[in-house]
MOPAC internal coordinates of N, CA, C and O (Angstrom, degrees):
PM7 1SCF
backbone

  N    0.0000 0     0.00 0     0.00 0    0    0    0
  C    1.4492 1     0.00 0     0.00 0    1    0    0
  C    1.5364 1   112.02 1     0.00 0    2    1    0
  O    1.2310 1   118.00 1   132.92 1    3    2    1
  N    1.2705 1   121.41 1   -47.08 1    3    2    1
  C    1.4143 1   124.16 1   166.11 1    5    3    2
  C    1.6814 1   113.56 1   -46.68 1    6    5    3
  O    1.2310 1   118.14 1   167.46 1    7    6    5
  N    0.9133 1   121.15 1   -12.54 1    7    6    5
  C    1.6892 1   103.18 1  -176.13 1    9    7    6
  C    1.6703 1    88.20 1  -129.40 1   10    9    7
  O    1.2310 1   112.64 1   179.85 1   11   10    9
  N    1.2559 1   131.50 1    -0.15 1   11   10    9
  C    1.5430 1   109.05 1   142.57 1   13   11   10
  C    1.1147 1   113.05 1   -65.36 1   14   13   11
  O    1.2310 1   118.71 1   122.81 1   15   14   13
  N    1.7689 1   120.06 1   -57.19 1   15   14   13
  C    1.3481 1   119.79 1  -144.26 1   17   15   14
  C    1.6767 1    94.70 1   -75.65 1   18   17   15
  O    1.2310 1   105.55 1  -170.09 1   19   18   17
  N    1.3250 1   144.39 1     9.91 1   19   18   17
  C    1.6971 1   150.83 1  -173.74 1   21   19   18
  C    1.5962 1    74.88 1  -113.19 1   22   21   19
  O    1.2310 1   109.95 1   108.37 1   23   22   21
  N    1.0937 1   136.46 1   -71.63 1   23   22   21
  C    1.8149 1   115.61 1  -168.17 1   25   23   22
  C    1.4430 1   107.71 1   -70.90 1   26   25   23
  O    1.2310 1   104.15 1  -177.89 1   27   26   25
  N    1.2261 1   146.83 1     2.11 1   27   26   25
  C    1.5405 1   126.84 1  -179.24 1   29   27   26
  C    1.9238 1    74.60 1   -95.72 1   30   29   27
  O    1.2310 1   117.49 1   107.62 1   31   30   29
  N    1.2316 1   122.37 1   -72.38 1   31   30   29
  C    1.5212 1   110.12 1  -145.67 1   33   31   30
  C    1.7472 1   101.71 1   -57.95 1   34   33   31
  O    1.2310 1   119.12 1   164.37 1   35   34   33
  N    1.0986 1   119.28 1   -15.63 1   35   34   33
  C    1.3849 1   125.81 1  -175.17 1   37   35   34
  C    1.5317 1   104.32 1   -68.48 1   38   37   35
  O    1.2310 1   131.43 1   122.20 1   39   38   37
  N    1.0865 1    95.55 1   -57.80 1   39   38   37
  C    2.3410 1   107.32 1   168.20 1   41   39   38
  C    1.6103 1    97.19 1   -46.97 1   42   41   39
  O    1.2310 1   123.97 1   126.07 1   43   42   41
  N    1.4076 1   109.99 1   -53.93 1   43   42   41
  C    1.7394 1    93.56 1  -163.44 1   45   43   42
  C    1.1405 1   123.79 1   -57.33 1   46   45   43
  O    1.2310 1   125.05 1   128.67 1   47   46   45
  N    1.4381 1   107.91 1   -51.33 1   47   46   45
  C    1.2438 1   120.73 1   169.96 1   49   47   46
  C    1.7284 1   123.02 1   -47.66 1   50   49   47
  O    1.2310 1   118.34 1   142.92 1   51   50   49
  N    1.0056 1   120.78 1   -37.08 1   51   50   49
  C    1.3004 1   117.70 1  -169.99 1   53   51   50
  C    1.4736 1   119.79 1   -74.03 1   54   53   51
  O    1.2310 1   135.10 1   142.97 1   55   54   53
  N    2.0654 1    88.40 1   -37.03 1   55   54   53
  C    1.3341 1   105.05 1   178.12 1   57   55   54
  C    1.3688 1   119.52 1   -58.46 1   58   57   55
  O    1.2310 1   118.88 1   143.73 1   59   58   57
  N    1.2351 1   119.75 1   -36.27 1   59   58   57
  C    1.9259 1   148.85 1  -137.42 1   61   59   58
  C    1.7724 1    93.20 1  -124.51 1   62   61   59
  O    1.2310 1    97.09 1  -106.13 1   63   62   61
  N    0.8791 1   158.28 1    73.87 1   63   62   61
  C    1.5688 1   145.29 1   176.87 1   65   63   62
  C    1.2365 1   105.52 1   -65.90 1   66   65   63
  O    1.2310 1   117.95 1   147.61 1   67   66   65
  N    1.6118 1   121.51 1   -32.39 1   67   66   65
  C    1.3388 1   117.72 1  -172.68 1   69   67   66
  C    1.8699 1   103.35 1   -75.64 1   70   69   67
  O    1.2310 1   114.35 1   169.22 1   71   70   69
  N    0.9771 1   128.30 1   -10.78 1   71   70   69
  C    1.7534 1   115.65 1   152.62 1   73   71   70
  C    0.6001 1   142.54 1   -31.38 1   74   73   71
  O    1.2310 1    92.16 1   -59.08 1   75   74   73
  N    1.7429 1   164.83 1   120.92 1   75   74   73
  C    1.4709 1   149.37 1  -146.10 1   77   75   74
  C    1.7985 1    90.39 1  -115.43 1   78   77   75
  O    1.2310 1   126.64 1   129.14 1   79   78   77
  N    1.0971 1   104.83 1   -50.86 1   79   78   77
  C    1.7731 1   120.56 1   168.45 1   81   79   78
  C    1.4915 1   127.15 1  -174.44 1   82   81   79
  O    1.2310 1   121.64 1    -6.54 1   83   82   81
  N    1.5169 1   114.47 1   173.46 1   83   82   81
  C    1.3055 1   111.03 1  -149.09 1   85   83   82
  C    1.7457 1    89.52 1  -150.94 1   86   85   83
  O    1.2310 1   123.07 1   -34.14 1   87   86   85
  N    1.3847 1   111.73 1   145.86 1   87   86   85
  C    1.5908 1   108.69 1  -163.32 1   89   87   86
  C    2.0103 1    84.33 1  -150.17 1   90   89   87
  O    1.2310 1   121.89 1   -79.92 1   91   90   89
  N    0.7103 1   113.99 1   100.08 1   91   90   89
  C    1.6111 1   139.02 1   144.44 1   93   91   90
  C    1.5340 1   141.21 1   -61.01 1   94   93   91
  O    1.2310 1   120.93 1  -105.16 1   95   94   93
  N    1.3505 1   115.83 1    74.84 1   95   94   93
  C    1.2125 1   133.74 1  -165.25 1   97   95   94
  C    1.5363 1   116.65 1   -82.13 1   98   97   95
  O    1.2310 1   104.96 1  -105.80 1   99   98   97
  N    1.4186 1   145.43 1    74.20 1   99   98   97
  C    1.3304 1   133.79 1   173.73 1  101   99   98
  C    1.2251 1   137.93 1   -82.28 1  102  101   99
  O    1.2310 1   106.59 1   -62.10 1  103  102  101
  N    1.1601 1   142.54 1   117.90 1  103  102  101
  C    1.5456 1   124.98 1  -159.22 1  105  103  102
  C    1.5031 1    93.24 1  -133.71 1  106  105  103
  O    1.2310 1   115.47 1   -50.98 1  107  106  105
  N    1.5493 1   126.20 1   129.02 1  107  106  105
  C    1.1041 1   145.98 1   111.30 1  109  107  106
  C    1.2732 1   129.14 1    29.82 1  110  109  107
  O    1.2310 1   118.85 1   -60.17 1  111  110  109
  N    1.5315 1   119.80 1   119.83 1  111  110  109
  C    1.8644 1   105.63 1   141.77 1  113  111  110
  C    1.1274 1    99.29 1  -135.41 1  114  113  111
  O    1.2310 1   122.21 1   -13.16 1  115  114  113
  N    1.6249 1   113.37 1   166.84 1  115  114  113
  C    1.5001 1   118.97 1   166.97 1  117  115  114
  C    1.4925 1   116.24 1   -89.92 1  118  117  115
  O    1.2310 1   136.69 1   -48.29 1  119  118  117
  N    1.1745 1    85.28 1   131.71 1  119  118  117
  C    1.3259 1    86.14 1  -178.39 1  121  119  118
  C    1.5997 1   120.24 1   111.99 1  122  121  119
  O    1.2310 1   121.87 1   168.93 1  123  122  121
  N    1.1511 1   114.03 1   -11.07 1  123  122  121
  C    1.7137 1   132.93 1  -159.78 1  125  123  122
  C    1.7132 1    86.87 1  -110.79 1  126  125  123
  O    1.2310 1   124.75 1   -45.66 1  127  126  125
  N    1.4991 1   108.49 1   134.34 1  127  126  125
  C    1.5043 1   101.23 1   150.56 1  129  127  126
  C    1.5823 1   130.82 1   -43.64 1  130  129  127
  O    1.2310 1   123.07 1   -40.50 1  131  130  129
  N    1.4452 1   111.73 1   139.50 1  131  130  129
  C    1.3872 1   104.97 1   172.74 1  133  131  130
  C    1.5542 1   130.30 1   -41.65 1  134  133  131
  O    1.2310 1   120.59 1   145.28 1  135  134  133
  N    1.8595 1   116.48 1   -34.72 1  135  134  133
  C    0.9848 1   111.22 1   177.86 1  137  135  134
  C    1.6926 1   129.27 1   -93.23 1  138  137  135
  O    1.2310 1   124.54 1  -154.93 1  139  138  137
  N    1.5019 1   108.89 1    25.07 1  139  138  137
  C    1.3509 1   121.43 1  -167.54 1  141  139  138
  C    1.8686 1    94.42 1  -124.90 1  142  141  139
  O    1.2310 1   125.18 1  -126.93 1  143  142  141
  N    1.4407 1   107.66 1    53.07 1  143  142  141
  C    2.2863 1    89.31 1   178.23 1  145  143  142
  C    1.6011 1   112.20 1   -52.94 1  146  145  143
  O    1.2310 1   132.92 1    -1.59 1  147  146  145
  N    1.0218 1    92.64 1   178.41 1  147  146  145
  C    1.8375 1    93.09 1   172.29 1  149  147  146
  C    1.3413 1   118.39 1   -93.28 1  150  149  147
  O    1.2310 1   127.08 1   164.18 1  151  150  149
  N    1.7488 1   103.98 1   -15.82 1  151  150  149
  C    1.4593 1   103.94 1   178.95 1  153  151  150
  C    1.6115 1    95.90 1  -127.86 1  154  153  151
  O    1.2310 1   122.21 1   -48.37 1  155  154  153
  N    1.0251 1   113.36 1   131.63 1  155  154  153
  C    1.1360 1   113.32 1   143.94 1  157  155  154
  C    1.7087 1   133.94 1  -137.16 1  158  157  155
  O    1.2310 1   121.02 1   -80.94 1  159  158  157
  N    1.1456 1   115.65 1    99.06 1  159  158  157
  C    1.4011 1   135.93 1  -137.59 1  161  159  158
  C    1.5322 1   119.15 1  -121.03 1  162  161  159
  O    1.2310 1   115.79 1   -73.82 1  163  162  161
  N    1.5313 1   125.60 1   106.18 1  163  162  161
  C    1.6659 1   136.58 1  -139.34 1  165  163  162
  C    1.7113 1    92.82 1  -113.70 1  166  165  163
  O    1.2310 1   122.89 1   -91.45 1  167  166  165
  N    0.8960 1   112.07 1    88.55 1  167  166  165
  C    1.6921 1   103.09 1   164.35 1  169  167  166
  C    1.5389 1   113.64 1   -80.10 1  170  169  167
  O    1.2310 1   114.52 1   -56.82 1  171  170  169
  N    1.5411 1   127.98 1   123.18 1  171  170  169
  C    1.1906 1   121.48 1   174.29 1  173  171  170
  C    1.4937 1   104.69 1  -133.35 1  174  173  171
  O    1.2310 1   123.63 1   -24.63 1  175  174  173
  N    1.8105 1   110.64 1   155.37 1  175  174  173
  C    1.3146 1   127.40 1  -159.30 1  177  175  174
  C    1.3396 1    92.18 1  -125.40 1  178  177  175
  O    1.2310 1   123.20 1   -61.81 1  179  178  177
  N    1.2474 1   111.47 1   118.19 1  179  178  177
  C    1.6269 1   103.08 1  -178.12 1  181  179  178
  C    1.9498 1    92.90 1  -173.17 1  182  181  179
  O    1.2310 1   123.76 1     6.53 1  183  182  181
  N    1.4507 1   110.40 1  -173.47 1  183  182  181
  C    1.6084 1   141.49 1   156.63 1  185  183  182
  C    1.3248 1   105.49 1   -42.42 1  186  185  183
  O    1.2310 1   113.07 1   -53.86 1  187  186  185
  N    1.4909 1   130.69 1   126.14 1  187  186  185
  C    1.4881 1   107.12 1   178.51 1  189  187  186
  C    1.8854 1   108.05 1   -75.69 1  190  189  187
  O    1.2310 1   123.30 1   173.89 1  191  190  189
  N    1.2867 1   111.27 1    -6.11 1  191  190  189
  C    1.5819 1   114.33 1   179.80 1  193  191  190
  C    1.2515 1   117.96 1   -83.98 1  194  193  191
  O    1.2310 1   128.76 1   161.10 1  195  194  193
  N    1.7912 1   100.74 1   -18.90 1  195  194  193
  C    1.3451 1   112.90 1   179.62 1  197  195  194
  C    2.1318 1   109.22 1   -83.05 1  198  197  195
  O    1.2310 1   136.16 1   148.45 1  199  198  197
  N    1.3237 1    86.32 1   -31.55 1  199  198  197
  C    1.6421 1    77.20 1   173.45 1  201  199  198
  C    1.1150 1   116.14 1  -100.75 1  202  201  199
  O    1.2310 1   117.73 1   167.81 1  203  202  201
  N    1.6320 1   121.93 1   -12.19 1  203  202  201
  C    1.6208 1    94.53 1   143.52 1  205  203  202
  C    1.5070 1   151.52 1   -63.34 1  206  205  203
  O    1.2310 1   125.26 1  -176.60 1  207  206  205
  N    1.9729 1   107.49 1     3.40 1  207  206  205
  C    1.2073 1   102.87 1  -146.49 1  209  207  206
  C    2.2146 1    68.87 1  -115.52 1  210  209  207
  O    1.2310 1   125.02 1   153.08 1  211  210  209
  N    1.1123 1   107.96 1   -26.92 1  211  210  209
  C    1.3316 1    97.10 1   178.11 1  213  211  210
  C    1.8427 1   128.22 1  -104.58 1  214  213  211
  O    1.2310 1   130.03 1  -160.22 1  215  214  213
  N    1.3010 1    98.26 1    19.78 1  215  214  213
  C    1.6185 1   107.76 1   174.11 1  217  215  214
  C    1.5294 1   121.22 1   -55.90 1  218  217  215
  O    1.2310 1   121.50 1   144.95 1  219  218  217
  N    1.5084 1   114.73 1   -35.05 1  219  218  217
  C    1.4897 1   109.81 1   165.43 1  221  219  218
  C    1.4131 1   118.03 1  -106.81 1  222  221  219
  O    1.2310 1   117.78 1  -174.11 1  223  222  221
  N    1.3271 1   121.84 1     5.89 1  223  222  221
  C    1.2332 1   112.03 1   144.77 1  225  223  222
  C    1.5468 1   123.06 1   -76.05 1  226  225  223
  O    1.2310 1   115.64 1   162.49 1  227  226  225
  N    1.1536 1   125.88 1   -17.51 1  227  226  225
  C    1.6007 1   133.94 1  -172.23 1  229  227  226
  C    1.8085 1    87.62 1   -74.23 1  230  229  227
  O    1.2310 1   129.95 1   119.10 1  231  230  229
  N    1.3407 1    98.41 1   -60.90 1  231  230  229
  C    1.2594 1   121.29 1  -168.24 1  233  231  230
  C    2.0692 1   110.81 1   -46.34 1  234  233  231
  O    1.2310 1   132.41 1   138.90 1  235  234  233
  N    0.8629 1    93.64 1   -41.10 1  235  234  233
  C    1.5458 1   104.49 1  -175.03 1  237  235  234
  C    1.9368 1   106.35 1   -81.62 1  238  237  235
  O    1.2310 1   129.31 1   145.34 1  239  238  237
  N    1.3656 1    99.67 1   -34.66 1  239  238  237
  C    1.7123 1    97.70 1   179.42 1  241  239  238
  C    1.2604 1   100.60 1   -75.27 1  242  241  239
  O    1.2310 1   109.27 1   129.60 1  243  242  241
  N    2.1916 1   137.70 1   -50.40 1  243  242  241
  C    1.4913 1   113.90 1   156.95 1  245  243  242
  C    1.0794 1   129.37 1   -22.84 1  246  245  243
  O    1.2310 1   115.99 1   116.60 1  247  246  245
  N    1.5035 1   125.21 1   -63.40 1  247  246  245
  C    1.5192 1   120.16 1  -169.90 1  249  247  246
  C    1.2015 1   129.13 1   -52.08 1  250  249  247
  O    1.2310 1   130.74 1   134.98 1  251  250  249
  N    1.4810 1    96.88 1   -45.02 1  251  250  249
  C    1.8410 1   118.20 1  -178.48 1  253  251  250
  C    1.2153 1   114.34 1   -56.04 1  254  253  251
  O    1.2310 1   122.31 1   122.74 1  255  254  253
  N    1.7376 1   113.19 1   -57.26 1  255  254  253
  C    1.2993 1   118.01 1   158.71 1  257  255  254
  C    1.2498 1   121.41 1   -65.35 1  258  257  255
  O    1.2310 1    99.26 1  -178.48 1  259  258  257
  N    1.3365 1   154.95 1     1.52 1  259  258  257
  C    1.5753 1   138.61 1   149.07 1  261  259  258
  C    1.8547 1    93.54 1   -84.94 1  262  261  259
  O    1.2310 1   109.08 1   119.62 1  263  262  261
  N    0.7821 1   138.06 1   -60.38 1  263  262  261
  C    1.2459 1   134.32 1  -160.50 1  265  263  262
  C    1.6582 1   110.02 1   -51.03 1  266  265  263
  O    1.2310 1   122.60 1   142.45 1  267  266  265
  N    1.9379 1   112.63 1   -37.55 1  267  266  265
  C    1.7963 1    93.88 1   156.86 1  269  267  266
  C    1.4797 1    95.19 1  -121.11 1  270  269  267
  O    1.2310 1   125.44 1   -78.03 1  271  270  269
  N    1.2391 1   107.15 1   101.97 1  271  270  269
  C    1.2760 1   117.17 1   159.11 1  273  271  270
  C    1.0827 1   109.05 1   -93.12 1  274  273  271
  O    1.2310 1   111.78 1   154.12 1  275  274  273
  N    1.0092 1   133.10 1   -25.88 1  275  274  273
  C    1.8153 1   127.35 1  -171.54 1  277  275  274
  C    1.5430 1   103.85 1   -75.24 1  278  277  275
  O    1.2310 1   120.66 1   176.83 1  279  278  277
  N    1.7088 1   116.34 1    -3.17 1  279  278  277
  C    1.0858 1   115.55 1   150.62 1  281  279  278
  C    1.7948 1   133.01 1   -40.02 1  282  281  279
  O    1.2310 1   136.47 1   132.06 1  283  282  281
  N    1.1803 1    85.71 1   -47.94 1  283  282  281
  C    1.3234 1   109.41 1  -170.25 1  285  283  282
  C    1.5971 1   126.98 1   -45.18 1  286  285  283
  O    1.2310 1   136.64 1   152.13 1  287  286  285
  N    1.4548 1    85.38 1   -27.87 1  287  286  285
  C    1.9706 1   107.32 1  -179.51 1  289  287  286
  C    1.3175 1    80.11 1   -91.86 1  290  289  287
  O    1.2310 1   109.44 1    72.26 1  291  290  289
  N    1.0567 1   137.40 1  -107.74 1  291  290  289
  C    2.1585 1   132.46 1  -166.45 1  293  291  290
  C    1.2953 1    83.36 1    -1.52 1  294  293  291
  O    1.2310 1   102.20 1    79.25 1  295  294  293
  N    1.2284 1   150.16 1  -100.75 1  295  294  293
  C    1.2698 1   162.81 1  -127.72 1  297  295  294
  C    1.6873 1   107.32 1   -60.31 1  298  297  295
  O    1.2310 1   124.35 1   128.39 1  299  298  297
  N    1.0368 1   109.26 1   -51.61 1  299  298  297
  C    1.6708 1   108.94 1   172.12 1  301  299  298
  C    1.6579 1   100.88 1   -63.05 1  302  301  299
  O    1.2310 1   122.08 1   103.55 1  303  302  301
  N    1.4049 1   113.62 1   -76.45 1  303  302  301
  C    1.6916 1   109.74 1  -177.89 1  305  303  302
  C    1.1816 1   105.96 1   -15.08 1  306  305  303
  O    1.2310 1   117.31 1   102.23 1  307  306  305
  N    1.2726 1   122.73 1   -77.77 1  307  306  305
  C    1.4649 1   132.69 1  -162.72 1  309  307  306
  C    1.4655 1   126.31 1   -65.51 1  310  309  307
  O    1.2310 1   129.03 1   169.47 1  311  310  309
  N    1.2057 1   100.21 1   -10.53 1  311  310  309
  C    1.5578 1   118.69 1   161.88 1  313  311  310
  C    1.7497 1   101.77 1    83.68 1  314  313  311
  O    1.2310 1   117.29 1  -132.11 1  315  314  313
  N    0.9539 1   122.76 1    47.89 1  315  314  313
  C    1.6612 1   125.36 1   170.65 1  317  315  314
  C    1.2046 1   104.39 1  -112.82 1  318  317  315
  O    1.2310 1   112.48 1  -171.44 1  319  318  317
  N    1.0208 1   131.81 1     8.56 1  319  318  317
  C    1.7613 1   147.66 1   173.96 1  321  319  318
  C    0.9117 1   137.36 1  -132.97 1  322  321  319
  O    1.2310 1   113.26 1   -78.36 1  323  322  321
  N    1.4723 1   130.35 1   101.64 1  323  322  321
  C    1.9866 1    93.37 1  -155.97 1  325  323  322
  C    1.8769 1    79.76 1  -119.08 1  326  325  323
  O    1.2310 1   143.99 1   -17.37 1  327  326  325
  N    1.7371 1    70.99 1   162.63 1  327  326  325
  C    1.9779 1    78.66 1  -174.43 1  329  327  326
  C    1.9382 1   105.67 1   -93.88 1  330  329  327
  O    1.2310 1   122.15 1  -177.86 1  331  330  329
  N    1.2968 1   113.49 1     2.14 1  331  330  329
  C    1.3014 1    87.65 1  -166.76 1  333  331  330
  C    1.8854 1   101.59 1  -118.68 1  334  333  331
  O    1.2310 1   120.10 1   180.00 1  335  334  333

């Protein structure tokens, strides 16, 4: 979850320039598929007009990214991710 939640805020940001920052909180259950956490939680620092105008875009790059997360391993192998 830590090196999704460093690639979702990493997407936002790049996408969004007007962001100041973005803090990505995911938490876990047992027992729950990997791509369903119990939290998944977007702190953003920005314009308040600016995060109203991008709340379902934030919203739509989470989903996409939990939905292929199993991306995430391809992505390390191949070295477009590094874990350390």
């Amino acid at each position: 979850y830590s090196l999704l939640a460093f690639d979702i805020a990493n997407t936002i940001v790049k996408e969004y320039g007007e962001i100041e920052d973005v803090t990505i909180t995911l938490l876990s259950q047992i027992g729950k598929p990997i791509d369903q956490p119990k939290v998944a939680s977007v702190l953003v620092i920005c314009e308040k007009n600016t995060f109203i105008k991008l709340k379902d875009k934030i919203q739509y790059i989470v989903d996409g990214k939990l939905e292929n997360i199993r991306e995430i391993t391809k992505r390390i192998i191949d070295g477009e991710l590094s874990v350390f």
